[in-house]
C-alpha positions as CSV (number, residue, x, y, z in Angstrom):
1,X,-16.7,-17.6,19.7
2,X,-13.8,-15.4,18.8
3,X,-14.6,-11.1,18.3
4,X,-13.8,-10.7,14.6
5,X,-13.6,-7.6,13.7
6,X,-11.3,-7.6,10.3
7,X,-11.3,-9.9,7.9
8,X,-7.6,-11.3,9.1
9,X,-9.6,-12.7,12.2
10,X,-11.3,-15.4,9.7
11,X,-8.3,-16.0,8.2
12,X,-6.6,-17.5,11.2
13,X,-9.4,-19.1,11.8
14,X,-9.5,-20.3,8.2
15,X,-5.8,-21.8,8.5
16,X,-6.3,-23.9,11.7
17,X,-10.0,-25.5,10.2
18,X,-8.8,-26.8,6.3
19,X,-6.2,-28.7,5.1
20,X,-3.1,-27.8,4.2
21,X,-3.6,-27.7,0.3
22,X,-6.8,-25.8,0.4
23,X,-5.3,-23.1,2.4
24,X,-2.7,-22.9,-0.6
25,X,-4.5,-22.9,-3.4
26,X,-6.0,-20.1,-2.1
27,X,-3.7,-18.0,0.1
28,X,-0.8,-18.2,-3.2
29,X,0.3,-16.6,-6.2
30,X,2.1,-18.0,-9.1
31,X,5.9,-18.1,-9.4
32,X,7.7,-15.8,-6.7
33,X,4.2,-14.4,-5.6
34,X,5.5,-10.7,-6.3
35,X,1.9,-9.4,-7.7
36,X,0.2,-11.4,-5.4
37,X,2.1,-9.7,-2.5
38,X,1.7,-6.2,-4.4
39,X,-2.0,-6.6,-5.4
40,X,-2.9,-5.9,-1.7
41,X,0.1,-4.0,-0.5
42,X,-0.5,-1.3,-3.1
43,X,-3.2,-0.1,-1.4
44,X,-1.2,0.9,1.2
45,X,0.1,3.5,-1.0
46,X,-3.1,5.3,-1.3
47,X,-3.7,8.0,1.4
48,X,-7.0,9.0,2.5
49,X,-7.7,12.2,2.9
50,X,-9.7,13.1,6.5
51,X,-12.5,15.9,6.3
52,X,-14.3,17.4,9.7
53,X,-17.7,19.4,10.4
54,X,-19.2,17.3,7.3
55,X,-23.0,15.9,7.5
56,X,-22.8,12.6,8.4
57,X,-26.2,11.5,8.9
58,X,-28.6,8.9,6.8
59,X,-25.1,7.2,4.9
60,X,-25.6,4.3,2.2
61,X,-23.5,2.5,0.6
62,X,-26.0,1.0,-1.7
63,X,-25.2,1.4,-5.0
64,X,-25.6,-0.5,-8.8
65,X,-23.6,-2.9,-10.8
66,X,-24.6,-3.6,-14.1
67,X,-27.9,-1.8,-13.4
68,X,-29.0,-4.1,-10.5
69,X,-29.4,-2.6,-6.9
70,X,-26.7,-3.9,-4.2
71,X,-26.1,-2.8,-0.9
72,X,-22.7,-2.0,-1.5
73,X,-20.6,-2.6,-4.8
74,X,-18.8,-5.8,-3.6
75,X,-19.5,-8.8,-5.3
76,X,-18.5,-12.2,-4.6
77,X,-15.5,-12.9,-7.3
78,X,-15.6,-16.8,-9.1
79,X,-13.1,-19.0,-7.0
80,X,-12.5,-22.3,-7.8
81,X,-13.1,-25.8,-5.7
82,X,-14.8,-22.9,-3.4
83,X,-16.6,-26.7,-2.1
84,X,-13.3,-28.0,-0.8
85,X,-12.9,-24.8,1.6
86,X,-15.9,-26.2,2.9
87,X,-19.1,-28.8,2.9
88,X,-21.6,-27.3,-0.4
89,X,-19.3,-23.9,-0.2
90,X,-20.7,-22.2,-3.2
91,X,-23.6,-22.4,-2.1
92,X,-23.4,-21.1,1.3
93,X,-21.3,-18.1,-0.5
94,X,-24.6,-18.0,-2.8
95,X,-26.7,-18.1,0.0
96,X,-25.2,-15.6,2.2
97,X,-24.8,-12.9,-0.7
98,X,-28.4,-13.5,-1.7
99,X,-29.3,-12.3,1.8
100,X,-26.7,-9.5,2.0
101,X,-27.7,-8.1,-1.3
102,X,-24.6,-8.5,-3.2
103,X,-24.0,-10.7,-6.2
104,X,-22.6,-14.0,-5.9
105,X,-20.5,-15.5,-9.3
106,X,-20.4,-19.0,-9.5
107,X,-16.7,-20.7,-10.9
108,X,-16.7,-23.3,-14.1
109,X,-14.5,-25.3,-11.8
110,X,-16.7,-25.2,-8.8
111,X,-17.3,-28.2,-6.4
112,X,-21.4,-27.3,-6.7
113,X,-23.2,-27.3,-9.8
114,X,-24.9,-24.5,-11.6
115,X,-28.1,-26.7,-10.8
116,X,-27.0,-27.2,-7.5
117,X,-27.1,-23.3,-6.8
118,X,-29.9,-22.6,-8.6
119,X,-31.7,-25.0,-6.7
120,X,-30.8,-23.8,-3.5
121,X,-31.4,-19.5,-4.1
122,X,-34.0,-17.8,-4.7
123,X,-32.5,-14.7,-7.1
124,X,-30.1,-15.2,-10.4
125,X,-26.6,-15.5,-9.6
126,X,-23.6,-14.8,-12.3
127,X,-21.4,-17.9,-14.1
128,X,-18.2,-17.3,-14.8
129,X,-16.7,-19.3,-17.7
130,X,-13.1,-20.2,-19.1
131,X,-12.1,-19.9,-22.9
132,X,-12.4,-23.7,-23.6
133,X,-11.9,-24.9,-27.2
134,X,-14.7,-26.7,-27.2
135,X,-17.9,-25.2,-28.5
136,X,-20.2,-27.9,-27.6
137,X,-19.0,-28.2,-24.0
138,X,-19.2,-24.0,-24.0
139,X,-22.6,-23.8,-25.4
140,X,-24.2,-26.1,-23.0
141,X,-23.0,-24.5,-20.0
142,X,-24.3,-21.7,-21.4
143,X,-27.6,-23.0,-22.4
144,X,-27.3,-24.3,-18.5
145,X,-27.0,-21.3,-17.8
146,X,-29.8,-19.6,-18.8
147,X,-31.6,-22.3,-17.9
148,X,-31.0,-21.8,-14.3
149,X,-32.0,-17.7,-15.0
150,X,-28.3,-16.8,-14.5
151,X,-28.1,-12.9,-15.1
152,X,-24.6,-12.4,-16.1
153,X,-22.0,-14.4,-17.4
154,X,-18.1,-13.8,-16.8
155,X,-16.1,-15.0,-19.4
156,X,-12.3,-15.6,-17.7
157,X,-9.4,-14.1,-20.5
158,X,-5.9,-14.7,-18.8
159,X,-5.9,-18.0,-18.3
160,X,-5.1,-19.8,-21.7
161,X,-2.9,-21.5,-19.7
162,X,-2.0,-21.8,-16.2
163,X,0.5,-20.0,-14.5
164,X,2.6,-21.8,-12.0
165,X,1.9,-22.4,-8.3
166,X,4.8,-23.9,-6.7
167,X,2.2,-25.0,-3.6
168,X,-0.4,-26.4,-5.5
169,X,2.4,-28.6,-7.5
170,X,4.4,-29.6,-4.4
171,X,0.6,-30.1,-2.3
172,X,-0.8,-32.5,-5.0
173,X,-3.4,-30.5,-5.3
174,X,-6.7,-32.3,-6.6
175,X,-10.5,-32.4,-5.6
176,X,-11.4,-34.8,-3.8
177,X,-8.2,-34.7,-1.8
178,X,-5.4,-37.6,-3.2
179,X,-5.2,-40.5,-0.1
180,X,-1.2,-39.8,0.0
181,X,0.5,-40.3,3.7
182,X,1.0,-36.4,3.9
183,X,-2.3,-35.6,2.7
184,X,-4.2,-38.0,5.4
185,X,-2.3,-36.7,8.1
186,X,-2.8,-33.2,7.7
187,X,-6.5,-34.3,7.0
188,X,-6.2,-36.4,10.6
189,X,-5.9,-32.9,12.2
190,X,-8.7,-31.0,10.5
191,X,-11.5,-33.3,12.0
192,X,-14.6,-30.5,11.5
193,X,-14.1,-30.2,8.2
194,X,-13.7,-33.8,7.2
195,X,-17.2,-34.5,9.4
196,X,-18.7,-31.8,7.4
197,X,-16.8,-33.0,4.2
198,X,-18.6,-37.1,5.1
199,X,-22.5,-35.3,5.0
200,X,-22.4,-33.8,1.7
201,X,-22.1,-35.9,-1.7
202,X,-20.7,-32.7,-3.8
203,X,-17.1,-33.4,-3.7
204,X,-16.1,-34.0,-7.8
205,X,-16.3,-30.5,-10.2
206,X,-20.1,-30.4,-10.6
207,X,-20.1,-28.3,-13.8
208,X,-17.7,-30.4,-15.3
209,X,-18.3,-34.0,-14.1
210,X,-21.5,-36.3,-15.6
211,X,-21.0,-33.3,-18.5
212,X,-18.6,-34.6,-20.2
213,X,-17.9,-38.4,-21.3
214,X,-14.6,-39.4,-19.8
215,X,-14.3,-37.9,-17.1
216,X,-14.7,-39.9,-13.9
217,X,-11.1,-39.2,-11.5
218,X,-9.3,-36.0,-10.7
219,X,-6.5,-37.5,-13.4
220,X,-9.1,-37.4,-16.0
221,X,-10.5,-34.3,-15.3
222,X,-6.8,-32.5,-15.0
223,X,-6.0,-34.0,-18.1
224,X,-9.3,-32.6,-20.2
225,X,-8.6,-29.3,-18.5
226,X,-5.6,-28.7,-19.8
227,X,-6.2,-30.0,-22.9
228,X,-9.3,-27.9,-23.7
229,X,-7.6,-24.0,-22.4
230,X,-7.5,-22.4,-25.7
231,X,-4.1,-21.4,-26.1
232,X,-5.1,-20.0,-29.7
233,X,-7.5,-17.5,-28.1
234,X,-8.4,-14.3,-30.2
235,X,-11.0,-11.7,-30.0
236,X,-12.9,-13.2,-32.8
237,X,-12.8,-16.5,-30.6
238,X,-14.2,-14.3,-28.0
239,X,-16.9,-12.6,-29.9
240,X,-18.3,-16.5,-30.5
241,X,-19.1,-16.5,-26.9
242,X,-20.4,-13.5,-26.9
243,X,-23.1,-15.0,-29.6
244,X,-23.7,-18.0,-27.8
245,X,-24.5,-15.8,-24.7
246,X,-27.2,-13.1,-25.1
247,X,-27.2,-11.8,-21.7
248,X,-25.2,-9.0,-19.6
249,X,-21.7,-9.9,-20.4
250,X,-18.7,-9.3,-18.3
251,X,-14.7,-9.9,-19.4
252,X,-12.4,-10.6,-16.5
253,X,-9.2,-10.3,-16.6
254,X,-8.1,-7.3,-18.3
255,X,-5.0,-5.3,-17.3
256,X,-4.4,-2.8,-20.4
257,X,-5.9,-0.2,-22.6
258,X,-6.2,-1.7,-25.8
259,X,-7.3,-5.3,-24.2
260,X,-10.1,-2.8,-22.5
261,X,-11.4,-1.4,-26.1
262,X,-11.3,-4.9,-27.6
263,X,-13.0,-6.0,-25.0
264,X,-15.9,-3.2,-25.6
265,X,-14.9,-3.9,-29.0
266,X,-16.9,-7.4,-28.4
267,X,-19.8,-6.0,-27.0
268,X,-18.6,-6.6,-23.1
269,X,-21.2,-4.5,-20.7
270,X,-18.8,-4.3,-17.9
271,X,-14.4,-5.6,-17.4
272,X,-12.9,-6.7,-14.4
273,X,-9.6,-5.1,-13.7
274,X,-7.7,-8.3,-12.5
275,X,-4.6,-10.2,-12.5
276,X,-6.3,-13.5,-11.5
277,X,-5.4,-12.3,-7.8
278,X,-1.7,-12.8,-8.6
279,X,-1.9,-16.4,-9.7
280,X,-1.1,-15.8,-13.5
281,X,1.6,-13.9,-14.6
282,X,4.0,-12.7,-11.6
283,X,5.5,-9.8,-12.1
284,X,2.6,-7.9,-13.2
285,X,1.1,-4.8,-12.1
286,X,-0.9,-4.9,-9.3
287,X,-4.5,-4.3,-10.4
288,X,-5.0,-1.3,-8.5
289,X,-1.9,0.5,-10.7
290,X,-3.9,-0.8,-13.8
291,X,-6.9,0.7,-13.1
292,X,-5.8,4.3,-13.7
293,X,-4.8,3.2,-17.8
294,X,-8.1,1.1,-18.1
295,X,-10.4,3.7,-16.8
296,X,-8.7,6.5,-19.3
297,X,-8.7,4.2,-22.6
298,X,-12.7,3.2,-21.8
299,X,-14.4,6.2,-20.4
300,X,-17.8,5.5,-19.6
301,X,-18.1,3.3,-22.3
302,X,-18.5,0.2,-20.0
303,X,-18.6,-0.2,-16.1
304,X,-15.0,-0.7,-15.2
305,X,-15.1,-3.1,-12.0
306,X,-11.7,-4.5,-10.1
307,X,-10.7,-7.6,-8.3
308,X,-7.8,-8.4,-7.1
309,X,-6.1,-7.5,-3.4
310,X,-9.4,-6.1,-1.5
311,X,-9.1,-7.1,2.3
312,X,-11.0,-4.2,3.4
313,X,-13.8,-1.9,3.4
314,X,-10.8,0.7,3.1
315,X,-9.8,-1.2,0.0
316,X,-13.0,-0.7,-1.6
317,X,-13.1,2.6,-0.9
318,X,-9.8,3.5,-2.4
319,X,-10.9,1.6,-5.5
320,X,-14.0,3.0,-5.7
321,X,-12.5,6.4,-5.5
322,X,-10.2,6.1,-8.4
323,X,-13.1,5.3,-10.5
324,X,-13.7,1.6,-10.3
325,X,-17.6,1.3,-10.5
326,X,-17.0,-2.1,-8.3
327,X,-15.0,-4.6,-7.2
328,X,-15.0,-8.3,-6.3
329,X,-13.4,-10.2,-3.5
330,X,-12.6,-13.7,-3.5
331,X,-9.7,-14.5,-0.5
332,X,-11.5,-12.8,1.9
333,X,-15.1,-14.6,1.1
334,X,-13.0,-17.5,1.1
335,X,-11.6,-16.5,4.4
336,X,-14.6,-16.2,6.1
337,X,-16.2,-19.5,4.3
338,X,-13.7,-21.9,5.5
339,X,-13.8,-20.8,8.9
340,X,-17.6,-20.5,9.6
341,X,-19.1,-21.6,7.0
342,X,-22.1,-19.0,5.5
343,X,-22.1,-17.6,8.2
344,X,-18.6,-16.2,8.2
345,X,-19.5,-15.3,4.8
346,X,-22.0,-13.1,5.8
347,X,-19.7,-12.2,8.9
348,X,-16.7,-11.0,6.1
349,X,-19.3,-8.9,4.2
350,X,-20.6,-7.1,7.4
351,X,-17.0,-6.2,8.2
352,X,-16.2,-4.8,5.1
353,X,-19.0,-3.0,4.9
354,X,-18.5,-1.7,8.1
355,X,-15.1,-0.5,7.2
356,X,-16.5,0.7,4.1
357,X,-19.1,3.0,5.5
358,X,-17.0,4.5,8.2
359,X,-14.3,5.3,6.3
360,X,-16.5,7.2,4.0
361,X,-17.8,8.7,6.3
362,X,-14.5,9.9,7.8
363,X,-13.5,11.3,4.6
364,X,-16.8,13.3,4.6
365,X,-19.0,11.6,2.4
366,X,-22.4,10.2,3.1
367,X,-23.0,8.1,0.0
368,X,-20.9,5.6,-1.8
369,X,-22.1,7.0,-5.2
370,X,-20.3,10.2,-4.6
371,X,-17.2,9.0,-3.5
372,X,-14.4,10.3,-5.8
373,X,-11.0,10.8,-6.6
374,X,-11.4,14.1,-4.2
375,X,-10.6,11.9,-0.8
376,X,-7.9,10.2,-1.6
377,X,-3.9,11.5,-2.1
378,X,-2.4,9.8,-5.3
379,X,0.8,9.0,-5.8
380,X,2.6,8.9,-9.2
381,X,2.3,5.7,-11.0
382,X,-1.1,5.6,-9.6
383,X,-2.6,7.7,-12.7
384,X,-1.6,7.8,-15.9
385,X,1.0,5.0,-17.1
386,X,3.0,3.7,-14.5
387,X,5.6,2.7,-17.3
388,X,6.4,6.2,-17.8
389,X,7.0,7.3,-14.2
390,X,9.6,4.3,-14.2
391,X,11.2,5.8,-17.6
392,X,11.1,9.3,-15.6
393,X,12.6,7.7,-11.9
């Protein structure tokens, strides 16, 4: 068994255990992979600021988000086909949150079922959804929802339609894998996960398939995808899912002031900072530039969480520090998934959390609650709006 002590340990891990396409979809951005690139490398231009003869004793990290205890303010961010990185992967990644005291949100497009999870943990979980056009498919997954006692729903807004990912084009991309010659050798060499792949039945979109009539080959399903994305999305379009969900209600994907107000506009009770981790539109800010804009147009209106870029307990930190009341990783979950299983799951929360609470402690703070903007040196562009430090450079 290797030492893993950062989360880039399970990544290489991760690239020698699943195939070729998996490892795409989720280690890629859309276009030239710009924001992608930036969304993480930003956070390398955020300094921390080192403190001495401080009180260190009796440190947390445990903190809320939306009103719920957690042991640190990570979640586990919605990631699609999370069952292709591995054998019943969504709910391993349930499973292994639910133990670490984190929450655990559950993609549309996920391998495993909402049932599925349900069935298999023990406390609610959070469903993230896509702006479909169709209100009878949207309604039952939220009535599913509730059914299986889910306590949040996270309803996806910047992805109307999808933005281009050379990989997943050029891979073939699809769930089960497509028997092509490249595909099968690739798969020839990543015997573990194809044994582990042979024991489990869950390998279609659970959510989606035996839901809706039709629907019974990747090409189908691809096809009623993209044919139900709501290109014509509004806010009032929005506030209809917003009535046929009466619980804690969380927007994902915001990136500018006025989206954030519309969005509280709607009656949201916490937005997600995020780009879609780089995979929408390239060229975007990264979201820990958009976080500063957000924060300032909402005030404490709303919790303000942020995805998008965290490899780190550092990376938490930093966020946390400019004000984000959150955040949620997805690659590095993943990461830690395809390598181990849950267990490397729980193996990328411990290391986050470990980097989380030392560097806290480092900057001479014992609780995660008080961290602030105080610890960390800011650059311009970081606060305020980073378009006018590029009119003024």
């Amino acid at each position: 068994m290797p030492v893993i002590t950062e989360i880039e340990d399970l990544k290489r891990i991760y690239r020698r255990r699943v195939p070729k396409m998996f490892y795409d979809y989720c280690e890629s951005g859309s276009w030239t992979e710009q924001t992608f690139r930036e969304n993480s490398s930003d956070f390398d231009k955020l300094y921390l600021r080192q403190r001495v003869a401080k009180n260190l004793t009796d440190r947390s990290t445990a903190s809320t988000m939306l009103g719920k205890d957690v042991s640190m303010p990570v979640a586990l961010a919605p990631v699609g086909m999370t069952g292709m990185q591995n054998a019943d992967g969504e709910i391993k990644a349930a499973k292994a949150a639910e133990a670490f005291g984190v929450p655990y949100t559950l993609s549309t497009m996920s391998i495993c079922s909402i049932e599925d999870v349900a069935a298999n943990t023990s406390k609610p979980f959070w469903l993230q959804v896509y702006t479909l056009n169709d209100d009878d498919y949207m309604q039952r997954l939220f009535d599913r929802a509730k059914a299986a006692e889910c306590s949040a729903a996270v309803i996806t807004v910047d992805l109307q339609l999808l933005g281009q990912r050379h990989k997943d084009l050029k891979n073939g991309l699809s769930a089960p894998p497509k028997p092509t010659l490249r595909n099968m050798v690739d798969l020839s060499t990543k015997w573990g996960w194809g044994l582990e792949m042979l024991q489990t039945k869950r390998r279609q979109f659970g959510n989606i398939v035996g839901h809706v009539s039709g629907i019974n080959d990747p090409s189908s399903l691809i096809a009623w995808t993209h044919a139900k994305f709501d290109q014509s999305l509004d806010w009032d379009r929005i506030r209809t899912f917003r009535d046929m969900w009466n619980g804690p209600l969380i927007i994902k994907g915001i990136m500018e002031p006025e989206d954030a107000r519309q969005a509280v506009n709607v009656g949201a009770d916490a937005i997600i900072v995020s780009n879609h981790g780089g995979r929408q539109l390239d060229g975007a800010l990264s979201s820990i530039r958009a976080l500063g804009p957000v924060l300032e147009a909402v005030g404490d209106k709303v919790e303000v969480h942020l995805d998008s870029g965290i490899r780190s307990g550092q990376d938490v930190l930093k966020a946390l520090a400019m004000g984000a009341h959150g955040v949620h990783i997805g690659r590095a979950y993943i990461y830690g998934l395809g390598a181990m299983g849950q267990a490397g799951v729980t193996k990328a929360l411990e290391v986050i959390r470990n980097e989380l609470d030392i560097s806290m402690a480092l900057c001479g703070k014992r609780h995660v609650t008080d961290v602030d903007r105080e610890i960390l040196l800011v650059p311009e562009g970081f606060s305020g709006r980073w378009e006018d430090s590029l009119r003024n450079g």
